[in-house]
mmCIF file of the N, C-alpha and C atoms, coordinates in Angstrom:
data_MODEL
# 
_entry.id   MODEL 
# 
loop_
_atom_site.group_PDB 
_atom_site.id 
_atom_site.type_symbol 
_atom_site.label_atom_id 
_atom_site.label_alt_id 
_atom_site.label_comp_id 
_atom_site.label_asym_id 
_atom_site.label_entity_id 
_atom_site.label_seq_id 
_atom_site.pdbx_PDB_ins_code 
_atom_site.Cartn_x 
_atom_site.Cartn_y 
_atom_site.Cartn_z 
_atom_site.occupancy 
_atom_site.B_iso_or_equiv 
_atom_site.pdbx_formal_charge 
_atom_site.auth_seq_id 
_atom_site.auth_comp_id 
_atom_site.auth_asym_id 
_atom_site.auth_atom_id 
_atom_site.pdbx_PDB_model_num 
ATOM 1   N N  . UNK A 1 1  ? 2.522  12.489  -2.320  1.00 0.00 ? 1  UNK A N  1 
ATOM 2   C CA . UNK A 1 1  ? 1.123  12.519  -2.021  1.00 0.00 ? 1  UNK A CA 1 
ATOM 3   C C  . UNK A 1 1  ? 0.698  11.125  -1.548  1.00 0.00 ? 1  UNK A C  1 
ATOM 4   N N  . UNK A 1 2  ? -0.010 10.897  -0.749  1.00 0.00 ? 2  UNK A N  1 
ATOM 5   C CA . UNK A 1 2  ? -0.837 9.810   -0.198  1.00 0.00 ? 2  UNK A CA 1 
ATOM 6   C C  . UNK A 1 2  ? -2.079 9.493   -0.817  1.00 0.00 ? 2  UNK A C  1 
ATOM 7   N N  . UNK A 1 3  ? -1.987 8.492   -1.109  1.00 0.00 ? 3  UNK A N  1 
ATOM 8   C CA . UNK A 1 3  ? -3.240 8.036   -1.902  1.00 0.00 ? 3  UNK A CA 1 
ATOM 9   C C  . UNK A 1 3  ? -3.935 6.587   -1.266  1.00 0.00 ? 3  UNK A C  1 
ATOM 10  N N  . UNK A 1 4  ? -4.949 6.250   -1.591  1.00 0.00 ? 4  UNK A N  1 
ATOM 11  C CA . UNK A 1 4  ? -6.016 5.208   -0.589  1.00 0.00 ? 4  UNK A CA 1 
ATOM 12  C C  . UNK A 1 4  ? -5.581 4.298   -2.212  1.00 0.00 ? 4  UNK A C  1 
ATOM 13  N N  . UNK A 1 5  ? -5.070 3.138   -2.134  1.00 0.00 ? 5  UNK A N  1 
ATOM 14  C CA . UNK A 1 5  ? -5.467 2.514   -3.588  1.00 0.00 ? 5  UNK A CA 1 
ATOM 15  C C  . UNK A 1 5  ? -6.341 0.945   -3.371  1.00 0.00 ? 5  UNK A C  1 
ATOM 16  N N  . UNK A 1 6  ? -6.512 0.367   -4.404  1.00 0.00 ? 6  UNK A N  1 
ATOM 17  C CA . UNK A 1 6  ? -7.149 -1.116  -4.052  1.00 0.00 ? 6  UNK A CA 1 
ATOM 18  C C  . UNK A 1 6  ? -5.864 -1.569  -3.831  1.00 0.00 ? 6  UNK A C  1 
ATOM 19  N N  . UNK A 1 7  ? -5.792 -3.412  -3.340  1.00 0.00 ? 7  UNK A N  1 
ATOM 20  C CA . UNK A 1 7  ? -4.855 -4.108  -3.485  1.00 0.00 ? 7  UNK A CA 1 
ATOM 21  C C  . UNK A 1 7  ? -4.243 -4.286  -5.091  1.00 0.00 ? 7  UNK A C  1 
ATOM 22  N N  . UNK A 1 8  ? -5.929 -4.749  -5.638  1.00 0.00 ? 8  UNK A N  1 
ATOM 23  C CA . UNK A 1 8  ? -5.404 -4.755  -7.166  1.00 0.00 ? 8  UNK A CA 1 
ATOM 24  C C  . UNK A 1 8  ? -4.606 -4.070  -8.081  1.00 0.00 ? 8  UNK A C  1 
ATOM 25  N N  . UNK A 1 9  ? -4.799 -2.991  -7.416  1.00 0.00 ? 9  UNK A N  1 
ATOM 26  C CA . UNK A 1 9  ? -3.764 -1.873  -8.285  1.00 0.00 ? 9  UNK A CA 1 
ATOM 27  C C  . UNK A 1 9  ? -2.054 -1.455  -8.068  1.00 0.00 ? 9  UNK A C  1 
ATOM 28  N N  . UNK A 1 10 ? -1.726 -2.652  -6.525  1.00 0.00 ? 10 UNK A N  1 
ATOM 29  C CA . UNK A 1 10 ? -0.731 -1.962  -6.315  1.00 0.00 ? 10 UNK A CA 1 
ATOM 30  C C  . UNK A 1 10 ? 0.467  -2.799  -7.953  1.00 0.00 ? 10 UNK A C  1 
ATOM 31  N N  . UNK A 1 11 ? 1.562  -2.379  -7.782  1.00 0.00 ? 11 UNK A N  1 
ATOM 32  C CA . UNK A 1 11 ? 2.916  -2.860  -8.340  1.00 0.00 ? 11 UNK A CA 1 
ATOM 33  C C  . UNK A 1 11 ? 3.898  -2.619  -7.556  1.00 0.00 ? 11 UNK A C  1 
ATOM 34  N N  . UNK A 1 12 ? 4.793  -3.842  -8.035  1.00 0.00 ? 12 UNK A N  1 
ATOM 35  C CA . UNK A 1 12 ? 6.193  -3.370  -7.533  1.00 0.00 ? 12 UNK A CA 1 
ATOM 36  C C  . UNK A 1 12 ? 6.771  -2.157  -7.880  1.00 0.00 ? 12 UNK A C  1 
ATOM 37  N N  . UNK A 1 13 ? 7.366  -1.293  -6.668  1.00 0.00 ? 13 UNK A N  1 
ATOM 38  C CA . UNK A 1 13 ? 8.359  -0.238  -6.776  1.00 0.00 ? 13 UNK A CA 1 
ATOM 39  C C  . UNK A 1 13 ? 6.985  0.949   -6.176  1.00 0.00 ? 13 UNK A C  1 
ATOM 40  N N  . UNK A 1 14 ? 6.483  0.437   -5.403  1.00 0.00 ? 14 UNK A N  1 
ATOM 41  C CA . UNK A 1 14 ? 5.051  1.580   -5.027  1.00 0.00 ? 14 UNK A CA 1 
ATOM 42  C C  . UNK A 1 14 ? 5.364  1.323   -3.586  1.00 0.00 ? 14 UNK A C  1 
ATOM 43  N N  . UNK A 1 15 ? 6.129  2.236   -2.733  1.00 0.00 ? 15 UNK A N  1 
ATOM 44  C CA . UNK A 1 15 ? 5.553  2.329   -1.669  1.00 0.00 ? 15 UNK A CA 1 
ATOM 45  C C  . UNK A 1 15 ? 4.898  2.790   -0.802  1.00 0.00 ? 15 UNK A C  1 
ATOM 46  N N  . UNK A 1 16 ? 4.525  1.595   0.398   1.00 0.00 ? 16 UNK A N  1 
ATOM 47  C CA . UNK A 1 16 ? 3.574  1.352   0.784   1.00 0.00 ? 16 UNK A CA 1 
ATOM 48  C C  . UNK A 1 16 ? 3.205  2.071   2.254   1.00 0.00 ? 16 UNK A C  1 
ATOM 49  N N  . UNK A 1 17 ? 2.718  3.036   2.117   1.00 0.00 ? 17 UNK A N  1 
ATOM 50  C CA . UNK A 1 17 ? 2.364  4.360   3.110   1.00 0.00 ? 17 UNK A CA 1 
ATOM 51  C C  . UNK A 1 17 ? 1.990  3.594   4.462   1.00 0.00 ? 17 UNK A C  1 
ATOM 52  N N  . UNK A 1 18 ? 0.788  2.621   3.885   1.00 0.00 ? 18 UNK A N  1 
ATOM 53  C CA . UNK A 1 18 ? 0.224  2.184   5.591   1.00 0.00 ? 18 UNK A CA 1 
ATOM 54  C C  . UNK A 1 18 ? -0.463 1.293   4.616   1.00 0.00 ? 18 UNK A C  1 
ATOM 55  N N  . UNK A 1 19 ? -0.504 -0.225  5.637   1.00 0.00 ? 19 UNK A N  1 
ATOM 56  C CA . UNK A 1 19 ? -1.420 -1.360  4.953   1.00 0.00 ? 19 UNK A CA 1 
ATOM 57  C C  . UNK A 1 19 ? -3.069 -1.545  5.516   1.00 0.00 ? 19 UNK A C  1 
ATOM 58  N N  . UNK A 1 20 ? -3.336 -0.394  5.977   1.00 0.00 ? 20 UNK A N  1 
ATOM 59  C CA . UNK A 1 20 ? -4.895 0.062   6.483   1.00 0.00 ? 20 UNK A CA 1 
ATOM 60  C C  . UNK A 1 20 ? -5.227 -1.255  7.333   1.00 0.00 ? 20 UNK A C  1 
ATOM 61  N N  . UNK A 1 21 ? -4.771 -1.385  8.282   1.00 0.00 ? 21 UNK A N  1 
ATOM 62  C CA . UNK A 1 21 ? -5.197 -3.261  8.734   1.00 0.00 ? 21 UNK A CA 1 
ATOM 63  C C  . UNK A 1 21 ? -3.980 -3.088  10.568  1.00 0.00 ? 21 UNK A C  1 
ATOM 64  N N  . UNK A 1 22 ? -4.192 -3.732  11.097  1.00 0.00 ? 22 UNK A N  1 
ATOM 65  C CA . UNK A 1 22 ? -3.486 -3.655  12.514  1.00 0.00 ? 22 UNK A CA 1 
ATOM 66  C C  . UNK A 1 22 ? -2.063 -4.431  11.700  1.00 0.00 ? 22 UNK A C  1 
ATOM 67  N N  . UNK A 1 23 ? -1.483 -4.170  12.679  1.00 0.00 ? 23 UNK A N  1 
ATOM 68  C CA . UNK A 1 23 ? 0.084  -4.867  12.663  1.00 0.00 ? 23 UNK A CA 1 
ATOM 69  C C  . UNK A 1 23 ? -0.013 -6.245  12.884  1.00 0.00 ? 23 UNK A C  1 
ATOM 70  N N  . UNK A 1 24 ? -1.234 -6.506  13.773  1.00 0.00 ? 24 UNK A N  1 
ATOM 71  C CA . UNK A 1 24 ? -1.683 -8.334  13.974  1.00 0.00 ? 24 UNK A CA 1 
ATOM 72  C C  . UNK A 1 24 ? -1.977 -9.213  13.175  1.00 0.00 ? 24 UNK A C  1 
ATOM 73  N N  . UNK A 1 25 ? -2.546 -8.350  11.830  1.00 0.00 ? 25 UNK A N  1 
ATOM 74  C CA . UNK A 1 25 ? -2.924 -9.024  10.927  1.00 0.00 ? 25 UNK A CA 1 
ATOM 75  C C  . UNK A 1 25 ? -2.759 -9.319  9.531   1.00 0.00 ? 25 UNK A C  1 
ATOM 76  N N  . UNK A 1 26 ? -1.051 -8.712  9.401   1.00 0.00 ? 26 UNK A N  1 
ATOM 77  C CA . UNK A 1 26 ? -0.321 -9.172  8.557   1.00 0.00 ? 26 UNK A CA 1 
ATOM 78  C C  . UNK A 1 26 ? 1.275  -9.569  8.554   1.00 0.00 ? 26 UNK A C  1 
ATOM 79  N N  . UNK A 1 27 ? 1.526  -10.127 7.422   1.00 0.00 ? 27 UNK A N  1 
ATOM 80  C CA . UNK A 1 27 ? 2.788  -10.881 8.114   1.00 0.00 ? 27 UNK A CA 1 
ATOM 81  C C  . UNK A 1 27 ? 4.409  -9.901  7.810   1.00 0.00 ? 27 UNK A C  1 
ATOM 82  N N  . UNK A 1 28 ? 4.233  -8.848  7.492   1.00 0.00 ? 28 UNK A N  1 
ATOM 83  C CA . UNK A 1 28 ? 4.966  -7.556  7.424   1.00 0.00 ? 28 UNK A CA 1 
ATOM 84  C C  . UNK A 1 28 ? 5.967  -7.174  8.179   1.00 0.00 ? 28 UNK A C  1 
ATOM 85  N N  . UNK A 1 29 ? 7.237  -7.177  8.579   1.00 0.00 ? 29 UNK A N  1 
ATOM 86  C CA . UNK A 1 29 ? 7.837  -6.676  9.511   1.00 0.00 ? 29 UNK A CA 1 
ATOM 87  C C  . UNK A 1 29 ? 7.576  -5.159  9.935   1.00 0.00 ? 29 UNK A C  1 
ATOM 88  N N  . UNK A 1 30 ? 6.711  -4.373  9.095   1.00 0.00 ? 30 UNK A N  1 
ATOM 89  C CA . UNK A 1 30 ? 6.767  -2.372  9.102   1.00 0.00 ? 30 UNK A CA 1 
ATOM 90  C C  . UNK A 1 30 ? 4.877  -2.915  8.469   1.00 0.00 ? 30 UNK A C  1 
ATOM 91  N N  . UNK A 1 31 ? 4.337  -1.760  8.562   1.00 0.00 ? 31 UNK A N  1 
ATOM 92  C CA . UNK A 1 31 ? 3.481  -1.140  8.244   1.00 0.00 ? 31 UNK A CA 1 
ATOM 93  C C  . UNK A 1 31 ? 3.786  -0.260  6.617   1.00 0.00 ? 31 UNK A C  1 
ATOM 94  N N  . UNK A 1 32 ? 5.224  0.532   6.520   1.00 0.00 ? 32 UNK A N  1 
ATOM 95  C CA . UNK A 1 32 ? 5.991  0.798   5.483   1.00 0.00 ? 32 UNK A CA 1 
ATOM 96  C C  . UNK A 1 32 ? 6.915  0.204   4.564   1.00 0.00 ? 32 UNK A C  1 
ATOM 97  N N  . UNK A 1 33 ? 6.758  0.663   3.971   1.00 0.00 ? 33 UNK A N  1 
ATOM 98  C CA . UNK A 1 33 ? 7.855  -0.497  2.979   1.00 0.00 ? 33 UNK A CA 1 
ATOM 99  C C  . UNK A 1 33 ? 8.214  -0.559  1.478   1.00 0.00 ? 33 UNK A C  1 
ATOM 100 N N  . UNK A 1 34 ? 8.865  -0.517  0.273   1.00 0.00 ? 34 UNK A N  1 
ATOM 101 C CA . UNK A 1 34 ? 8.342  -0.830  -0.599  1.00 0.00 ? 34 UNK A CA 1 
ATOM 102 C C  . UNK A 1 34 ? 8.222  -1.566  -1.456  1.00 0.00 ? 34 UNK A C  1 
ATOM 103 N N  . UNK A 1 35 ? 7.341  -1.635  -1.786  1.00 0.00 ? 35 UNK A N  1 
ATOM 104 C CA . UNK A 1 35 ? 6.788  -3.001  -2.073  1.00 0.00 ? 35 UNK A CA 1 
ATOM 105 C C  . UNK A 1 35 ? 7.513  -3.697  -3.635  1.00 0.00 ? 35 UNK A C  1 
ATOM 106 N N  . UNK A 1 36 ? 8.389  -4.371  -3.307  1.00 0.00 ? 36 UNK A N  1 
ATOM 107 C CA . UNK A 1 36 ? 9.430  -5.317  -4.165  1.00 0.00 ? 36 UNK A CA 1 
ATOM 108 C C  . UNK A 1 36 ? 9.047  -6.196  -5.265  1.00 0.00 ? 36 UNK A C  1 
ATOM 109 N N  . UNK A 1 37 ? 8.202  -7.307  -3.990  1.00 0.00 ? 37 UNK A N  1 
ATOM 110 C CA . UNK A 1 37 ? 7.789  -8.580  -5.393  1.00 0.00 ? 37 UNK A CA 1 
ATOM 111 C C  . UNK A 1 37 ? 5.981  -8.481  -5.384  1.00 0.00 ? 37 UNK A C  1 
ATOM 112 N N  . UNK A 1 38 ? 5.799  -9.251  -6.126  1.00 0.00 ? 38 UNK A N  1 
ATOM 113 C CA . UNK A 1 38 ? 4.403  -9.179  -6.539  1.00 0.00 ? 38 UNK A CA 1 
ATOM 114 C C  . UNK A 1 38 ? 3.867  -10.558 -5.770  1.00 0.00 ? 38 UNK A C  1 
ATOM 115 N N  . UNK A 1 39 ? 4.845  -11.245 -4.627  1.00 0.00 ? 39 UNK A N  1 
ATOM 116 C CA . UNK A 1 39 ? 3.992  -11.908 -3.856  1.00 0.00 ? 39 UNK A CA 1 
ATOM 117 C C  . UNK A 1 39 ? 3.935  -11.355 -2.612  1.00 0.00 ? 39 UNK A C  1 
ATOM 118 N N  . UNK A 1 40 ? 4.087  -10.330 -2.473  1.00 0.00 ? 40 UNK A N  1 
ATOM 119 C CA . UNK A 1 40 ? 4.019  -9.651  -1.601  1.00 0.00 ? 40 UNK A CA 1 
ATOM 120 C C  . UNK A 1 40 ? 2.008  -9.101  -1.485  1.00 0.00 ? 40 UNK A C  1 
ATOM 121 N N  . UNK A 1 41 ? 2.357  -8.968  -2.241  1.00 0.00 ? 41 UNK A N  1 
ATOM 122 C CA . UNK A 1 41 ? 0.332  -8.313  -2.970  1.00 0.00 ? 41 UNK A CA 1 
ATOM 123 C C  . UNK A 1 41 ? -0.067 -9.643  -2.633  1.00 0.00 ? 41 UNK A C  1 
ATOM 124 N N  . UNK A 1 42 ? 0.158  -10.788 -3.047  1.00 0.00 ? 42 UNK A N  1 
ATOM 125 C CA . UNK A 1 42 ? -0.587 -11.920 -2.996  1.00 0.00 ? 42 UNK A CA 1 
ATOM 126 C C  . UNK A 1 42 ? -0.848 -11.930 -1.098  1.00 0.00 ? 42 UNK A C  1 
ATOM 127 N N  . UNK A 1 43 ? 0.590  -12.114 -0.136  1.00 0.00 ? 43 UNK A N  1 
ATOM 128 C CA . UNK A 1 43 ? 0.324  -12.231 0.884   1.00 0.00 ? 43 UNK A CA 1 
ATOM 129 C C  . UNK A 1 43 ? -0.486 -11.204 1.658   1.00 0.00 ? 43 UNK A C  1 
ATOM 130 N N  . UNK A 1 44 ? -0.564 -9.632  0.812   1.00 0.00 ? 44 UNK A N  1 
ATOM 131 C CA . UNK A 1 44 ? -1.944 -9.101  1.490   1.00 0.00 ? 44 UNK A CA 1 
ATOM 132 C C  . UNK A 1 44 ? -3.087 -9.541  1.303   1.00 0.00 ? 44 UNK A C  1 
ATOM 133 N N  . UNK A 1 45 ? -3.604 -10.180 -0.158  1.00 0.00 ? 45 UNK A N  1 
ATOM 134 C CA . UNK A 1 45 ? -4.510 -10.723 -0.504  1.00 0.00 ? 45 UNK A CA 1 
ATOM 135 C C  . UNK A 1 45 ? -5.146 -11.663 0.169   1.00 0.00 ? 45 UNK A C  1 
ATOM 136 N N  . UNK A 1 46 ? -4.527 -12.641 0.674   1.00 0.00 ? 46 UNK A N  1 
ATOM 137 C CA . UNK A 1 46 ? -4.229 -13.770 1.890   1.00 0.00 ? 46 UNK A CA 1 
ATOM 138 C C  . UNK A 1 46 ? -4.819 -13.100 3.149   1.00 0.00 ? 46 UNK A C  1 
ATOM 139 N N  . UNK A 1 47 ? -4.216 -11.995 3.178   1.00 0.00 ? 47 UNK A N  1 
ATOM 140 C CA . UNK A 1 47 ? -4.545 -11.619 4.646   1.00 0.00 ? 47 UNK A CA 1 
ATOM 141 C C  . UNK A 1 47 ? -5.788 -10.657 4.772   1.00 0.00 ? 47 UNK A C  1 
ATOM 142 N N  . UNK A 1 48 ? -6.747 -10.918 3.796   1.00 0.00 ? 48 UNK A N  1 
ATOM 143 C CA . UNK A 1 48 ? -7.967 -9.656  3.850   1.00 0.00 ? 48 UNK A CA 1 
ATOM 144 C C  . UNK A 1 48 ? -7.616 -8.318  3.524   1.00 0.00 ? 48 UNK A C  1 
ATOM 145 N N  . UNK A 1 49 ? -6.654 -8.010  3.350   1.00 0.00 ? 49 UNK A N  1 
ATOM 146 C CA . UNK A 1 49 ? -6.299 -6.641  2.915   1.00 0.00 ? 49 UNK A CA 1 
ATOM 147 C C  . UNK A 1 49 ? -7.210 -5.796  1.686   1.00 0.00 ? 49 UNK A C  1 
ATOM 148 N N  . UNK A 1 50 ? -7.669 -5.489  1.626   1.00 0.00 ? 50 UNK A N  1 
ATOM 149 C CA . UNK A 1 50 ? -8.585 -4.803  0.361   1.00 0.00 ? 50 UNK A CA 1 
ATOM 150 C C  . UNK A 1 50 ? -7.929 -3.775  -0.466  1.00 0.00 ? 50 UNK A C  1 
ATOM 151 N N  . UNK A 1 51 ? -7.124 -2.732  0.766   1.00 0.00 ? 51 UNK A N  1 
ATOM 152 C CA . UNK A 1 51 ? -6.598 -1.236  0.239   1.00 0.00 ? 51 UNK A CA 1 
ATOM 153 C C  . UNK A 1 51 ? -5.768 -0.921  1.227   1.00 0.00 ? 51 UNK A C  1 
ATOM 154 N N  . UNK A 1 52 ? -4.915 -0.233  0.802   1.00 0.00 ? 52 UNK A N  1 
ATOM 155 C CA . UNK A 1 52 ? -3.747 -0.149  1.245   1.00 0.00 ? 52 UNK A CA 1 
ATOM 156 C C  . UNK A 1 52 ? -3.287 1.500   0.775   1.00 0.00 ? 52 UNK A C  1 
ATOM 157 N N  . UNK A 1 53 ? -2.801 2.606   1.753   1.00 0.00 ? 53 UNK A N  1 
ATOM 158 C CA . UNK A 1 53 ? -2.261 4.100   1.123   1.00 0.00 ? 53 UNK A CA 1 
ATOM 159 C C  . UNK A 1 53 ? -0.504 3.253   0.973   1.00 0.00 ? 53 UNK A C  1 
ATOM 160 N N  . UNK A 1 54 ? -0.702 4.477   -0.297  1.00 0.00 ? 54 UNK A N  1 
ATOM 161 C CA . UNK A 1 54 ? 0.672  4.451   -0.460  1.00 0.00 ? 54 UNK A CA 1 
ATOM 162 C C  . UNK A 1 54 ? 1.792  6.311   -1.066  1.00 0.00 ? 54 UNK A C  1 
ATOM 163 N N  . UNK A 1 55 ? 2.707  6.376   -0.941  1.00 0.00 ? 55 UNK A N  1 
ATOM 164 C CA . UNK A 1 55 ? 3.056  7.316   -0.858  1.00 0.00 ? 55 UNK A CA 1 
ATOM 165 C C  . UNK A 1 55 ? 3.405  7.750   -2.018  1.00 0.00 ? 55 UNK A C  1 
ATOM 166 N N  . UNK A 1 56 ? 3.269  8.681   -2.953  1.00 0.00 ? 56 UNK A N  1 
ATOM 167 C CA . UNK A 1 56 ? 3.698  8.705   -4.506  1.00 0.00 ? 56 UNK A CA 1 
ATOM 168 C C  . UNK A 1 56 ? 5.060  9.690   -4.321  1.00 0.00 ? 56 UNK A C  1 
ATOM 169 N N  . UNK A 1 57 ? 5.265  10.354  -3.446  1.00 0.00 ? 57 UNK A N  1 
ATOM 170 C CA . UNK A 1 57 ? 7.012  11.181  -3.385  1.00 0.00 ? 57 UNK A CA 1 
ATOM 171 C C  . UNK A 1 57 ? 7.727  10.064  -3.044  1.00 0.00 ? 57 UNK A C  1 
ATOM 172 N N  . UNK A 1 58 ? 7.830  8.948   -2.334  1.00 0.00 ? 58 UNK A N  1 
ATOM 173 C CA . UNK A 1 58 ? 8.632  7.503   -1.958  1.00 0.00 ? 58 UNK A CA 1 
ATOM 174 C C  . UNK A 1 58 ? 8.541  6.820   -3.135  1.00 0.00 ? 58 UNK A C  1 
ATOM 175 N N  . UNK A 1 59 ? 7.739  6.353   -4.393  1.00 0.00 ? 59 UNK A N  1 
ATOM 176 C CA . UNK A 1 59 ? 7.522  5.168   -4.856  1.00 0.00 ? 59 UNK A CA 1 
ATOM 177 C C  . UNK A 1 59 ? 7.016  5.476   -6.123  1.00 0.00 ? 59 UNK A C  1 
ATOM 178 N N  . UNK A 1 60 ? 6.612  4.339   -7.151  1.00 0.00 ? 60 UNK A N  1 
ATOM 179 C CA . UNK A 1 60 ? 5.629  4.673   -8.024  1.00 0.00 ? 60 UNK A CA 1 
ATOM 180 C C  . UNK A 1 60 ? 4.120  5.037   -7.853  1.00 0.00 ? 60 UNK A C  1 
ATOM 181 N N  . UNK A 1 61 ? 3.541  5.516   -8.815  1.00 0.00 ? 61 UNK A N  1 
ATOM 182 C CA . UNK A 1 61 ? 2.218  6.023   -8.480  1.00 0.00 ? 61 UNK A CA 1 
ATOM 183 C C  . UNK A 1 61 ? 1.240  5.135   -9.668  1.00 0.00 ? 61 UNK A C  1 
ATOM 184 N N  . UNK A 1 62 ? 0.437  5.760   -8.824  1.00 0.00 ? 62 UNK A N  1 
ATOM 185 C CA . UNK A 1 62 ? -0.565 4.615   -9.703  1.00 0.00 ? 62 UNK A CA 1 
ATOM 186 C C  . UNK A 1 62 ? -1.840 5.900   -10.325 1.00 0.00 ? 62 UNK A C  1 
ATOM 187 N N  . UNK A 1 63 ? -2.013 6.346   -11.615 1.00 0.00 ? 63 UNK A N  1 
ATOM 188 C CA . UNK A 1 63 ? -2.230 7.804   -12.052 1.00 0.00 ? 63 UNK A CA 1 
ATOM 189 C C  . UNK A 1 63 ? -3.708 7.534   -11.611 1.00 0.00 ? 63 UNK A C  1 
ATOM 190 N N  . UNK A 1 64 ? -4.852 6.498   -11.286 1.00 0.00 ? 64 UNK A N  1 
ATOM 191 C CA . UNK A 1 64 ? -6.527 7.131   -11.987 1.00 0.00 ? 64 UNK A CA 1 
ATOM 192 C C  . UNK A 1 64 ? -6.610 6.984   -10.176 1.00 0.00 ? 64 UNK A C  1 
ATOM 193 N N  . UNK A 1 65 ? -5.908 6.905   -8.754  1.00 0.00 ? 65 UNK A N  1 
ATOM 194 C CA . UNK A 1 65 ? -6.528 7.327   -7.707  1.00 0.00 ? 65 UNK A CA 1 
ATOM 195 C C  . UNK A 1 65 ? -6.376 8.601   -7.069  1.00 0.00 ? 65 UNK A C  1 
ATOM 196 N N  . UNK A 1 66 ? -7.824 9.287   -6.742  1.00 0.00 ? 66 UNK A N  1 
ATOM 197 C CA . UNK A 1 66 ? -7.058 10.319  -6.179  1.00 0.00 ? 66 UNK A CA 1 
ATOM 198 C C  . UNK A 1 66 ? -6.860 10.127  -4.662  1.00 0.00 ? 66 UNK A C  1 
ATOM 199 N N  . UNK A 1 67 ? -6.002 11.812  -4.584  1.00 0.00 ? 67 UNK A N  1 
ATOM 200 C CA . UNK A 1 67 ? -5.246 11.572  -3.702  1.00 0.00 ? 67 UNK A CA 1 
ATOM 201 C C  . UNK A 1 67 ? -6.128 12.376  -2.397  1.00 0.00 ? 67 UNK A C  1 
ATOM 202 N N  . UNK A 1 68 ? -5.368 12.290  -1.345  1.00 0.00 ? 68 UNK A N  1 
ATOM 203 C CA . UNK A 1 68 ? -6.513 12.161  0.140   1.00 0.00 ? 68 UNK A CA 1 
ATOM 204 C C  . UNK A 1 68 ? -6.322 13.703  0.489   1.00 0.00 ? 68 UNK A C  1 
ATOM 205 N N  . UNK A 1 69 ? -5.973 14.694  -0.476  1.00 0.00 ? 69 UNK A N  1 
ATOM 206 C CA . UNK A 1 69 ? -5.901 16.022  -0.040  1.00 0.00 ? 69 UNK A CA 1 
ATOM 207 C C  . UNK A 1 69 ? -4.770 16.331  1.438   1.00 0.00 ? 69 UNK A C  1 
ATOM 208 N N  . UNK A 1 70 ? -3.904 15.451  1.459   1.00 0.00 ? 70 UNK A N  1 
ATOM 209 C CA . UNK A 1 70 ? -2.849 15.775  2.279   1.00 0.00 ? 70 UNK A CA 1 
ATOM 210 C C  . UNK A 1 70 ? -3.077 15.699  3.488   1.00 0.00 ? 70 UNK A C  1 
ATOM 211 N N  . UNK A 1 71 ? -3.707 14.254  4.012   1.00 0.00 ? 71 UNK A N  1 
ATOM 212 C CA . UNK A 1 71 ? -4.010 14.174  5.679   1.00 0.00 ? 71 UNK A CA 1 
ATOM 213 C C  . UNK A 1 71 ? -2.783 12.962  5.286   1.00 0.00 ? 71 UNK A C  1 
ATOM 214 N N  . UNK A 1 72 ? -2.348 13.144  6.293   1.00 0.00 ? 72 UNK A N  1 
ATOM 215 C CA . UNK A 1 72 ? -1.038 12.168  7.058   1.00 0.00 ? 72 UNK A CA 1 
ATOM 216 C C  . UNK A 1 72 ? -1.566 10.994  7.947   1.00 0.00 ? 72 UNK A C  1 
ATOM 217 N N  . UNK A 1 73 ? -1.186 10.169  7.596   1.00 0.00 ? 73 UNK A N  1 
ATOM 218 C CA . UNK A 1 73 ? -1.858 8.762   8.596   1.00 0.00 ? 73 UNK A CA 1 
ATOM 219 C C  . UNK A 1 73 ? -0.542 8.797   9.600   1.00 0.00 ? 73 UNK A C  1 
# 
């Protein structure tokens, strides 16, 4: 399932569906990914990132967001 989360909420081992932001404006090789270290969060933080989808069948989930009723980015 795809879910919209804050930055704050992500953790390592959650990946990362789409970083809601152009490809210009972060320092990311993918848009996808999952997300490893916890300075990784910092360098979205850095980069204005607010929220970020992430995929809960790929990764960990994060239980109190819901989820986007199954639209595909």
């Amino acid at each position: 399932m795809i879910k919209k989360i804050s930055v704050s909420d992500l953790r390592p081992g959650m990946y990362i569906h789409d970083l809601n932001c152009s490809w210009m404006n972060h320092p990311f090789m993918s848009n996808r990914f999952v997300l490893e270290y916890a300075r990784d969060i910092e360098k979205m933080i850095e980069c204005g990132i607010t929220q970020v989808y992430i995929d809960t069948s790929l990764g960990v989930d994060v239980g109190h967001a819901p989820g986007d009723g199954g639209v595909r980015l």
